[in-house]
N, C-alpha and C positions, 0 to 999 in steps of 0.2 A: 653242252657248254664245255670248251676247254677246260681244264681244274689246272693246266699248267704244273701238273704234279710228275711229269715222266721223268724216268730217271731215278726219283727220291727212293732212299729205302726208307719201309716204313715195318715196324712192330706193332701184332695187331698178337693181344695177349687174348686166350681164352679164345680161338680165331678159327674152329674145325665146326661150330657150330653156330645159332641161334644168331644174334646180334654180331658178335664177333666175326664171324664166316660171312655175315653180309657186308660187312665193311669191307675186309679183308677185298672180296672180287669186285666192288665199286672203285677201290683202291689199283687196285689190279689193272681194271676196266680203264682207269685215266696213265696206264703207263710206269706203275710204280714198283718197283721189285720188295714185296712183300715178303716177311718172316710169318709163317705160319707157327702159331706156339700151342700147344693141349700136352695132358699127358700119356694120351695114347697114341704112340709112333705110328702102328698103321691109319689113324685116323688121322693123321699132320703127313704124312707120307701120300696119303691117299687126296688128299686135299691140294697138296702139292702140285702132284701132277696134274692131276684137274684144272687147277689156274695154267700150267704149263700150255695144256691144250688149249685151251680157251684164249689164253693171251701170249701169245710165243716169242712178243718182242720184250718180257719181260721175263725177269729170275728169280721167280718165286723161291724161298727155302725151307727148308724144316728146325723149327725150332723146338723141339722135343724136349721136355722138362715140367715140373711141377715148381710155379716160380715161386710158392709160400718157402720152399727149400731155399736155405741158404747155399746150399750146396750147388744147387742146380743154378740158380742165378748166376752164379761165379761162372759156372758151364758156360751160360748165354753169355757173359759178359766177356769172354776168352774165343769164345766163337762170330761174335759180333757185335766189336766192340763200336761200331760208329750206326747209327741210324740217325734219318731225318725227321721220321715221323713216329710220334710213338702213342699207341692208341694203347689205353687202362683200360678194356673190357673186361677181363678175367673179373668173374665173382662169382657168388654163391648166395643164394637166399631159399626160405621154405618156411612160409607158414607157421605159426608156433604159440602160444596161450605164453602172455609173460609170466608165469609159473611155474613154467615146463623149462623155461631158459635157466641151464646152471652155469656156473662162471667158468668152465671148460668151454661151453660154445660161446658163450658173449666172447673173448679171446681168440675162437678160431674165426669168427666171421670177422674179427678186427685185425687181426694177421692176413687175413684171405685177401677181404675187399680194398686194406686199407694199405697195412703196414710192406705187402708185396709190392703194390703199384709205388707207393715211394719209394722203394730201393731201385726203383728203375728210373725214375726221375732223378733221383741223387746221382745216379752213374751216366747217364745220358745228357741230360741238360748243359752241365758246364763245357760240353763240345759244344751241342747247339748254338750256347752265345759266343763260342769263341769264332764258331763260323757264321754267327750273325744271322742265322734262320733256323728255324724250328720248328714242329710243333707238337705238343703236350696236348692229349685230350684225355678228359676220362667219361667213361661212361657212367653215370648215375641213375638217377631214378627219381619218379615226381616223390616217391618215398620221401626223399631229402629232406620236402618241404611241404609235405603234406603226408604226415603217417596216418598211414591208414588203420594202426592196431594190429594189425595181421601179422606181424612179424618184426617187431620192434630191435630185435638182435639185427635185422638189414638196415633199419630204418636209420640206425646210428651211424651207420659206417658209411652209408649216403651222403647225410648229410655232412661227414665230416670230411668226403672226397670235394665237395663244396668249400667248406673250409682250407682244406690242402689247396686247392687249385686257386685260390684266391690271392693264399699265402704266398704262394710259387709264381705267379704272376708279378707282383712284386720284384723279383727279382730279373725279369727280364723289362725292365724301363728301357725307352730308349735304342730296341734290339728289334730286330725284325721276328724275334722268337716269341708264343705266344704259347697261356698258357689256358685251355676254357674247360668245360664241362657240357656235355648234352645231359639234358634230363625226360630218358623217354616214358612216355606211358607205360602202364601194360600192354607187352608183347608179344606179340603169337610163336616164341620160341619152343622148340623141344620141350624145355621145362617146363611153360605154364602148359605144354599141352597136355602134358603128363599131369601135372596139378590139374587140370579140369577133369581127366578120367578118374584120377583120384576122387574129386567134388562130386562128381554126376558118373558114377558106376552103371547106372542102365545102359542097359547094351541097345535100347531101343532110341534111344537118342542120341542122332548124328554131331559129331563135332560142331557143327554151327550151331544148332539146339544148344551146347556145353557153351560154346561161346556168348549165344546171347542170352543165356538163362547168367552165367558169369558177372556179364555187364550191367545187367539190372538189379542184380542183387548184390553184386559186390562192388561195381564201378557206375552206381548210377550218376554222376555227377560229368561222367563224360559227354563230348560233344556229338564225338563221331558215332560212339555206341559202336563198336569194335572195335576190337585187339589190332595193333600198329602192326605191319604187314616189317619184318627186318630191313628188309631193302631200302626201308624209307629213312628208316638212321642212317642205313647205310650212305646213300646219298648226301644226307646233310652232314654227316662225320666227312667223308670225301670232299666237301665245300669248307667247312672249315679248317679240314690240313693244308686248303690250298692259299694261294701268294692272294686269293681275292677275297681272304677273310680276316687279310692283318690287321684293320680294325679292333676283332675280337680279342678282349683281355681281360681274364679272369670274371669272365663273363658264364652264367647258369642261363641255358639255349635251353627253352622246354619244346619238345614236339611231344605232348603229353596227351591231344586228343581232344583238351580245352578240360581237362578232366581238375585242372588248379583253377577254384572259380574266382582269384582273384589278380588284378591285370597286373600285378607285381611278383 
């Protein structure tokens, strides 16, 4: 399907890897000249080119920066200062006993997940309505709205990019700019694959083993009973940056796996 997205630049934050990287070349994929952003230049550099190859009627770029930085933001926002599409992936999460959590990290995962991705919406949006199309997504998590206990420090900042996105939507009444949320399952990203070597150290059991020993013990409420393949947000984030998801308004989109057992 056309997504109708060629042309659009699009900001795909946290975008060299897992979720992010998979939007990032679906994005790509429909014609969009995509901002690659991590903090390691050879890895946003490297990625770069890569879409280069792979899609040559587009202009991918390097957005190289750590956006929790104030500093670095200004960077981005000096270096590129108009975008059409602006995708909140960048985050961080990891497991954690809430006793373990001191108020130095409740702060950084709330800077991290939360307080960066608003300063990008604060500085990009008021173009968006002024040219009457947009769009806003953030990446979330079934976390949001079903914690699981595992790590309540993400679990907040989830739920309150829901909150943001709600609030933000709002402001675009009446505007062809929109503002939503996906909230995906667990992920088969770099990190959780790291997390399941962390979980299951035997060297005797294969990644899939790690995965479906995972699921049953840790995600037993899921439908599909495996970890969400990236690509497959990737797709549906690309469907909703496009002109045939204006519909969508401050709306929470779960592709969670069925793993939320209830239809709200």
């Amino acid at each position: 399907m056309e997504m109708n997205i060629k042309g659009k630049v699009a900001l795909v934050t946290g975008s060299t890897k897992g979720i992010g990287k998979a939007i990032a070349i679906e994005l790509a994929k429909e014609g969009a000249h995509v901002l690659i952003n991590g903090r390691n230049e050879h890895e946003v550099t490297t990625f770069v080119t890569e879409l280069k190859e792979r899609f040559p009627e587009t202009s991918p770029q390097a957005a190289v920066g750590d956006l929790v930085s104030v500093n670095d933001r200004h960077r981005l926002f000096e270096q590129f200062p108009h975008v059409d599409i602006l995708i909140n992936n960048m985050g961080i999460f990891q497991p954690m006993a809430y006793e373990d959590i001191d108020d130095e990290t409740w702060e950084t995962f709330f800077r991290t997940n939360v307080l960066a991705a608003n300063s990008l919406v604060k500085f990009y949006l008021p173009n968006m309505l002024k040219e009457n199309f947009g769009r806003v997504l953030f990446i979330a998590s079934e976390e949001a709205i079903m914690p699981s206990g595992e790590m309540p420090q993400y679990s907040m900042t989830k739920t309150m990019q829901l909150s943001l996105a709600k609030s933000l939507s709002k402001l675009t009444k009446g505007t062809h700019v929109t503002v939503n949320t996906i909230l995906p399952g667990s992920t088969m990203t770099e990190g959780v694959r790291d997390m399941l070597e962390e979980m299951y150290p035997d060297p005797a059991l294969s990644l899939a083993d790690k995965e479906n020993l995972f699921m049953v013990n840790n995600r037993p409420l899921s439908q599909i009973q495996r970890l969400i393949d990236p690509k497959e947000i990737g797709r549906l984030a690309a469907f909703i940056s496009s002109p045939y998801a204006s519909a969508f308004s401050g709306a929470a989109i779960r592709m969670d796996g069925g793993m939320v057992p209830t239809i709200f």
